[in-house]
C-alpha positions in Angstrom: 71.2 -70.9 65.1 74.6 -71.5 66.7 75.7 -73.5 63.3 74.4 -70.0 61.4 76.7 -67.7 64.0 79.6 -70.2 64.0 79.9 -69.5 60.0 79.2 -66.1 60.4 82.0 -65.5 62.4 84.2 -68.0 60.6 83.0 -66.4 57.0 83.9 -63.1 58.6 87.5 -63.8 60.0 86.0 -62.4 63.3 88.8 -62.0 65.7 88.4 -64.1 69.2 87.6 -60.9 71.6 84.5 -60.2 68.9 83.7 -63.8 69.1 83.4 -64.7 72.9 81.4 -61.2 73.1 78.7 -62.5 70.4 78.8 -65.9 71.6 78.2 -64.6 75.4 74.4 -63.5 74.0 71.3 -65.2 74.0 70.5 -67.1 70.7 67.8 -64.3 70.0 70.4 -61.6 70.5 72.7 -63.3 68.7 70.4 -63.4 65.4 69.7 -60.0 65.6 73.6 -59.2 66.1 74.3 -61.4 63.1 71.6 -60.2 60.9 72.9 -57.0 59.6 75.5 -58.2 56.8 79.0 -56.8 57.1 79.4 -54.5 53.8 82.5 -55.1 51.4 84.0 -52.0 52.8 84.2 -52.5 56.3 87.7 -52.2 57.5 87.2 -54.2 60.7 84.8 -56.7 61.4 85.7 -57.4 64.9 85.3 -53.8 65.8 81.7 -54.1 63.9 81.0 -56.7 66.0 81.9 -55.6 69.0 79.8 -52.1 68.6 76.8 -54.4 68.0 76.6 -56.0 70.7 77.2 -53.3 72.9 74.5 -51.2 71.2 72.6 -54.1 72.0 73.1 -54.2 75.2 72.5 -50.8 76.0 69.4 -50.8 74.1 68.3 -54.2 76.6 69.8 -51.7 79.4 67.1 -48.9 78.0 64.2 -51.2 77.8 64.9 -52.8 81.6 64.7 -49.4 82.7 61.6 -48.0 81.2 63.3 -45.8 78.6 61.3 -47.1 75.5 61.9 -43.8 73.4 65.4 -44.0 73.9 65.6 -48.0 72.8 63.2 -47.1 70.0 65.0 -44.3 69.2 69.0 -46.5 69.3 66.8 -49.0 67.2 66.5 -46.8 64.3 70.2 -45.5 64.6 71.3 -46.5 60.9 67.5 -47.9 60.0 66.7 -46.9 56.2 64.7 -44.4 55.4 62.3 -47.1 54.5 62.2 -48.8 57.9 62.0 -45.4 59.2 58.6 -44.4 57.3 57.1 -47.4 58.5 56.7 -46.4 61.9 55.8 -42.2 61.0 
């Protein structure tokens, strides 16, 4: 896995702030951080980045507490209406 985030941040031109952030994760985090592709017109990678893993983290803050709705709920900000039907 770390040979697969290495080129995704290399591939990416992800700037050394975003880097250290995804790199700090555990491998697991780090696939799902990774997983969504970037789309052509993002403007700023790095800040992509850097907004995943913090909704990541939050949504591990959520779960530690107890709050499954509300990380069930961040989990399908941006989901497609595909991925959404699947759990109605």
């Amino acid at each position: 896995i770390i040979e697969e985030v290495e080129k995704f941040l290399q591939d990416n031109r992800i700037n050394e702030e975003a880097t250290l952030k995804v790199r700090s994760l555990s491998p697991a985090s780090q696939r799902k951080v990774i997983a969504r592709p970037l789309t052509g017109d993002v403007q700023n990678p790095s800040k992509v980045m850097i907004a995943r893993v913090r909704e990541l983290q939050a949504q591990s803050e959520r779960m530690k507490s107890g709050d499954a709705w509300a990380a069930w709920s961040s989990s399908m900000m941006g989901a497609t209406p595909e991925a959404i039907n699947k759990y109605i």
